[in-house]
Residue frames as a rotation matrix with the C-alpha (Angstrom) as fourth column:
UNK 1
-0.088 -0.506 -0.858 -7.14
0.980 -0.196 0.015 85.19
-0.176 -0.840 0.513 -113.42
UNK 2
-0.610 -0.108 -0.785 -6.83
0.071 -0.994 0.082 88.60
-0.789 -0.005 0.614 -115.07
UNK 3
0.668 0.725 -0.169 -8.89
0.095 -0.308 -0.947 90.15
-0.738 0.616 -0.275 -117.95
UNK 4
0.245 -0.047 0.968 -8.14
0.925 0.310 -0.219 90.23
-0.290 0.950 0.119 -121.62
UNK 5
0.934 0.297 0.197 -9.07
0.336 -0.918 -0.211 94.25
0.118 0.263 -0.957 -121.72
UNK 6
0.730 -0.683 -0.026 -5.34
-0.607 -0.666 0.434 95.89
-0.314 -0.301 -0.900 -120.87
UNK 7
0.856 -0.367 0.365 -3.51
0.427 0.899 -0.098 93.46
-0.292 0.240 0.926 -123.03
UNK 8
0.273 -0.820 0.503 -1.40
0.714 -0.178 -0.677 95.85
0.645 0.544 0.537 -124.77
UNK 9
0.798 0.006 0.602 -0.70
-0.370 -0.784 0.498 97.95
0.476 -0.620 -0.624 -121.26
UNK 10
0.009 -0.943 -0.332 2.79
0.117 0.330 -0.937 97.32
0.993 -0.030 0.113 -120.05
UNK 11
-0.896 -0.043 0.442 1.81
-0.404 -0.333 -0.852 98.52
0.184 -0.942 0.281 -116.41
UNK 12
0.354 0.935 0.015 -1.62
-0.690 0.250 0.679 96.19
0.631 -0.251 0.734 -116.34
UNK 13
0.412 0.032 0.911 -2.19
-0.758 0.567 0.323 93.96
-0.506 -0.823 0.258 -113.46
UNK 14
0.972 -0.034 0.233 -1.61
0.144 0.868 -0.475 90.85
-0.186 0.495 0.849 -115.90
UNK 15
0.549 -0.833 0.071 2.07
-0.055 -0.121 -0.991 92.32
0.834 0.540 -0.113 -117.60
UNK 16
0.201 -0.633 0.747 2.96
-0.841 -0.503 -0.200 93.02
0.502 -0.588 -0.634 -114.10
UNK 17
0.643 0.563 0.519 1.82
-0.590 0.796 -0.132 89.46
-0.488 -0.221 0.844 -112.95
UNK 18
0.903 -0.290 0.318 4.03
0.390 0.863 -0.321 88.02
-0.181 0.414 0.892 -115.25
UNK 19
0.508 -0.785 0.354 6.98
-0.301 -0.547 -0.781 89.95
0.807 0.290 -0.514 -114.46
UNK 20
0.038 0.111 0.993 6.66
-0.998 -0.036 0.042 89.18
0.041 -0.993 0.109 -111.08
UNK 21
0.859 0.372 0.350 6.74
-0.314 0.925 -0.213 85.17
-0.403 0.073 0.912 -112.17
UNK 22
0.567 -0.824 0.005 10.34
0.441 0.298 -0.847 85.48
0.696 0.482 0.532 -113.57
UNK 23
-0.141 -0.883 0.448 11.67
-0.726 -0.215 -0.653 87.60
0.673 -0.417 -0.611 -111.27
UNK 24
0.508 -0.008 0.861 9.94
-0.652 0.650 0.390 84.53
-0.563 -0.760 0.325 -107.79
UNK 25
0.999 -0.021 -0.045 11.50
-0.007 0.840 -0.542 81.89
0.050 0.542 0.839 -110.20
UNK 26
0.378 -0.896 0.235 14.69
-0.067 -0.279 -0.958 83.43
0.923 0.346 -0.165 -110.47
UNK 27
0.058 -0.416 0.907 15.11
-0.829 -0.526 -0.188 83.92
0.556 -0.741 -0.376 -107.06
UNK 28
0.900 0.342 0.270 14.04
-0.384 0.915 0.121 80.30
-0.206 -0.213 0.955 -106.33
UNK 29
0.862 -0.341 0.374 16.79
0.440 0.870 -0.222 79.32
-0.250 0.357 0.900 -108.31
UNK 30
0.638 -0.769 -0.038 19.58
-0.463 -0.344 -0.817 82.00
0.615 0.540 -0.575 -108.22
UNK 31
-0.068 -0.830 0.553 22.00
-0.845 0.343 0.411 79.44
-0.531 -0.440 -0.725 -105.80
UNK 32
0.364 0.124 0.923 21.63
0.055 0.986 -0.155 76.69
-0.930 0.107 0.353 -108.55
UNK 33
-0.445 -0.629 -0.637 23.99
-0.512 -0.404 0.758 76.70
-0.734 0.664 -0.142 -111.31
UNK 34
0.793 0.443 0.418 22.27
-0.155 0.811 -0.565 75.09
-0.589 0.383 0.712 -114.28
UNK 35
-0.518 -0.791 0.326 23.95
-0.167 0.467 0.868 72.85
-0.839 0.395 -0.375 -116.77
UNK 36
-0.733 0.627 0.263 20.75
0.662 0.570 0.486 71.96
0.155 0.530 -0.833 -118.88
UNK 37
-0.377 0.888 0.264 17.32
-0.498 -0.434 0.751 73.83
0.781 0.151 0.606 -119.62
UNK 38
-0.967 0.233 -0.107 15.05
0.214 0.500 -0.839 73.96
-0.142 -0.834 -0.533 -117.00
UNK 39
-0.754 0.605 0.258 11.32
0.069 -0.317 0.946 73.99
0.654 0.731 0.197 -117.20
UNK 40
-0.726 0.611 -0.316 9.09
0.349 -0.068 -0.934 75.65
-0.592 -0.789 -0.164 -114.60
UNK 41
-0.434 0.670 0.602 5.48
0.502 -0.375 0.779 75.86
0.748 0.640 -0.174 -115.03
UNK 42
-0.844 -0.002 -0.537 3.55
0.479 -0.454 -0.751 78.79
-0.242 -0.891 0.384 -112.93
UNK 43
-0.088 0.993 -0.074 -0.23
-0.116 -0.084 -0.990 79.19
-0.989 -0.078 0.122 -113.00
UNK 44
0.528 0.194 0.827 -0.89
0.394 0.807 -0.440 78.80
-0.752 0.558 0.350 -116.54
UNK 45
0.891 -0.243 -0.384 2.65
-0.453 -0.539 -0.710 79.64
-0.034 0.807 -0.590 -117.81
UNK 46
0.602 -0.799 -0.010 5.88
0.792 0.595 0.141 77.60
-0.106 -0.093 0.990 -118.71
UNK 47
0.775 -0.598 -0.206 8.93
-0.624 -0.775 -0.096 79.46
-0.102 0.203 -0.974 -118.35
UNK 48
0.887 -0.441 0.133 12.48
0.460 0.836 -0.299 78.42
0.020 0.326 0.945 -119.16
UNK 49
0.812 -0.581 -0.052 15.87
-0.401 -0.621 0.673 78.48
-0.423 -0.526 -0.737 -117.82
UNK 50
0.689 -0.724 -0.036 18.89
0.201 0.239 -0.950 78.72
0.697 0.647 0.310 -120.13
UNK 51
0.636 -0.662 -0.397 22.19
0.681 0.239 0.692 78.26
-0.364 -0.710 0.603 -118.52
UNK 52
0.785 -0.378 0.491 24.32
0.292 -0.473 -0.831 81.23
0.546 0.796 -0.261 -119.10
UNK 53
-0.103 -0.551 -0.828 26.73
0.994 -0.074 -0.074 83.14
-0.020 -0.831 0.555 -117.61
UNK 54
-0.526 -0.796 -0.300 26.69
-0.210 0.463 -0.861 84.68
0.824 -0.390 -0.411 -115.12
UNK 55
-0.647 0.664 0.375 23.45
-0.440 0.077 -0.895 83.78
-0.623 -0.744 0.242 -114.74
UNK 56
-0.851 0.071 0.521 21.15
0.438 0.643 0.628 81.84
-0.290 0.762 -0.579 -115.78
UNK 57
-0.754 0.600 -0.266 18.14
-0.653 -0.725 0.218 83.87
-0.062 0.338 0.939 -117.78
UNK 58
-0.699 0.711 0.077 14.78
0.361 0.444 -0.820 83.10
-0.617 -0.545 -0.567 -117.43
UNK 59
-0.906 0.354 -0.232 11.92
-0.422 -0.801 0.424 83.37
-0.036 0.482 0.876 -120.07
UNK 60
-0.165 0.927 0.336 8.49
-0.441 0.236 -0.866 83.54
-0.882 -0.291 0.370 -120.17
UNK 61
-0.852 0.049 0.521 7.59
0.407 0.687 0.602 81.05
-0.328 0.725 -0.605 -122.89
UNK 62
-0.240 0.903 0.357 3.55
0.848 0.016 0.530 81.97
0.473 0.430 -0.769 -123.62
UNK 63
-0.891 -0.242 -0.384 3.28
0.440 -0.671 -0.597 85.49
-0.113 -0.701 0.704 -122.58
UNK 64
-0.448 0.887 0.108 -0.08
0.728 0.432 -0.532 87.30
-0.519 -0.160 -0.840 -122.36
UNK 65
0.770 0.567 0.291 0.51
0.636 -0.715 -0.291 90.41
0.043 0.409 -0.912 -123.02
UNK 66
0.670 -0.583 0.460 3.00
0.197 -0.457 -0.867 93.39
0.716 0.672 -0.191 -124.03
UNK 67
0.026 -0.450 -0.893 5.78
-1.000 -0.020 -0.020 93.14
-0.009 0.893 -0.450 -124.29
UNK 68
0.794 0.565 0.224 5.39
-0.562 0.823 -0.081 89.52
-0.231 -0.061 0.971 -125.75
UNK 69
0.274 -0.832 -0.483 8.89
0.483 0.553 -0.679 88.58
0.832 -0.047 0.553 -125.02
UNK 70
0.827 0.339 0.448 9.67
-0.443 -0.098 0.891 88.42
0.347 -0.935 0.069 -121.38
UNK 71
0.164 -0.891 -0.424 13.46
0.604 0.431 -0.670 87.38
0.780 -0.146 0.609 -120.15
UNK 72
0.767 -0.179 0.616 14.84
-0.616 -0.476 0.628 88.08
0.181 -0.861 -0.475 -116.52
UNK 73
0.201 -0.163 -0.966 17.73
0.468 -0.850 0.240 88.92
-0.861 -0.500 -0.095 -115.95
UNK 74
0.815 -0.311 -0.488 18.77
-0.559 -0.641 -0.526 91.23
-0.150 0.702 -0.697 -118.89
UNK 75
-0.057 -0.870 0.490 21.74
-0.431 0.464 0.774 89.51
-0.901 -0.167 -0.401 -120.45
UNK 76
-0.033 0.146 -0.989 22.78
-0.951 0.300 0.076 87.45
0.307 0.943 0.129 -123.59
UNK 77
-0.221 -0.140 0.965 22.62
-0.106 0.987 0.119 83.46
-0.969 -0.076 -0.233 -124.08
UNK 78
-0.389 -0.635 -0.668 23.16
-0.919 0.217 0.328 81.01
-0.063 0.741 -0.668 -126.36
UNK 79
0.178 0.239 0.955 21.19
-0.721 0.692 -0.039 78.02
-0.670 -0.682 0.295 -127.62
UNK 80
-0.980 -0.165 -0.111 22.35
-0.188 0.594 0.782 74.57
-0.063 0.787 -0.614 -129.85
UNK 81
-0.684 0.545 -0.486 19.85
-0.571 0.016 0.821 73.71
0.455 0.838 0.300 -132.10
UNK 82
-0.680 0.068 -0.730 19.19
0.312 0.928 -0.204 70.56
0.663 -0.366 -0.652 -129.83
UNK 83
-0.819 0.146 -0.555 18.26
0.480 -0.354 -0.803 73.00
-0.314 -0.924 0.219 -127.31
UNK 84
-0.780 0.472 -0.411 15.52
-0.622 -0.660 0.421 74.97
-0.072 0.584 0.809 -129.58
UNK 85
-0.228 0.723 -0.652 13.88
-0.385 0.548 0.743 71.80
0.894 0.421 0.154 -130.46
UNK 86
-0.503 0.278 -0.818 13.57
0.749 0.613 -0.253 70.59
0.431 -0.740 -0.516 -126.75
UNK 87
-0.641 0.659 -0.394 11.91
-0.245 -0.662 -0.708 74.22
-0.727 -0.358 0.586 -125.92
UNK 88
-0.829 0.028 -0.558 9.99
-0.545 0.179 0.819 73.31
0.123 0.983 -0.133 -129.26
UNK 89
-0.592 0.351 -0.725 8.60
0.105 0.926 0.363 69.90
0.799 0.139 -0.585 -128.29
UNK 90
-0.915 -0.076 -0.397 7.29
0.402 -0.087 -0.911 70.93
0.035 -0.993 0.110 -125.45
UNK 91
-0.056 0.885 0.463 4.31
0.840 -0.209 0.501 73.06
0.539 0.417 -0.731 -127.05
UNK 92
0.539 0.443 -0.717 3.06
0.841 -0.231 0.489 76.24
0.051 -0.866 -0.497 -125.81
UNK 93
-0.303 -0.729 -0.613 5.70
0.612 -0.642 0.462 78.75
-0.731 -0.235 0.641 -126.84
UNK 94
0.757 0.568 -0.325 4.40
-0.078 -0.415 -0.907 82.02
-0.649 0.711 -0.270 -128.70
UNK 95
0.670 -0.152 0.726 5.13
0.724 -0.082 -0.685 82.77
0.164 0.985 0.055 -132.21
UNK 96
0.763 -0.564 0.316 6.91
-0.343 -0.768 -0.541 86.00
0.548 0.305 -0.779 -131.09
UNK 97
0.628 -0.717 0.303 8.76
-0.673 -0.306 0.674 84.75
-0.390 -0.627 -0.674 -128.26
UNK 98
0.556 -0.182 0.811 9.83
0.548 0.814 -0.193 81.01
-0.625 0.552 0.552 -130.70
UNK 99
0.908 0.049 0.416 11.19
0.275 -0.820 -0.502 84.26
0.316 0.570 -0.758 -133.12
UNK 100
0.555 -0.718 0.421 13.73
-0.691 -0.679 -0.247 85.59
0.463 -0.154 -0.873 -130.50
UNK 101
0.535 -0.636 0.557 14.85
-0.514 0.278 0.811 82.35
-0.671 -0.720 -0.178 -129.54
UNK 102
0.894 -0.022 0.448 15.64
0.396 0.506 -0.766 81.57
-0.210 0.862 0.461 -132.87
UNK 103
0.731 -0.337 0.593 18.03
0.082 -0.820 -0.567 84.44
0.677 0.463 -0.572 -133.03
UNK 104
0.648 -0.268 0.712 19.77
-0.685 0.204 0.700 82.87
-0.333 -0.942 -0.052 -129.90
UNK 105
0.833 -0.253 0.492 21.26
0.294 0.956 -0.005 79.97
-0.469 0.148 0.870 -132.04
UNK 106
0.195 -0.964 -0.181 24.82
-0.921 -0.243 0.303 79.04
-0.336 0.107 -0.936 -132.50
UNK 107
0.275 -0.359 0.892 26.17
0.116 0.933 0.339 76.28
-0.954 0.010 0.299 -134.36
């Protein structure tokens, strides 16, 4: 879809491209309270929705390029181990973004 070359541009077609993929998701889903991870895939990215409050937050699992942690809206959450290992099993999550959801865990 996009080119490799402007990876580490924060204003390239691609970064914007995948801003623009959390915020149509979100909106899809901002009249749906979750209870439970959700898992949406969009062209050839998985994102994931943690239930928070008072919204649920939305990240880009396998981002392409900078910054290589992606989360819409701004906001904290919280996940149980249980939850880690079902974003986990799935496959497909970077190294950096597997990092900050580590740093998410309570128990």
């Amino acid at each position: 879809m996009f080119g490799t070359a402007c990876r580490d541009d924060p204003e390239s077609p691609t970064a914007k491209h995948e801003w623009s993929l959390l915020e149509s998701t979100q909106a899809k889903y901002a009249n749906q309270a979750l209870e439970k991870l959700i898992f949406v895939k969009s062209d050839d990215y998985e994102i994931v929705g943690i239930p928070a409050k008072p919204e649920t937050i939305w990240i880009l699992l396998n981002p392409k390029t900078t910054p290589y942690y992606r989360q819409f809206p701004k906001g904290n959450y919280l996940l149980s181990t249980a939850q880690l290992q079902q974003i986990k099993s799935r496959g497909g999550c970077s190294p950096t973004v597997m990092e900050c959801l580590l740093s998410h865990i309570h128990e």
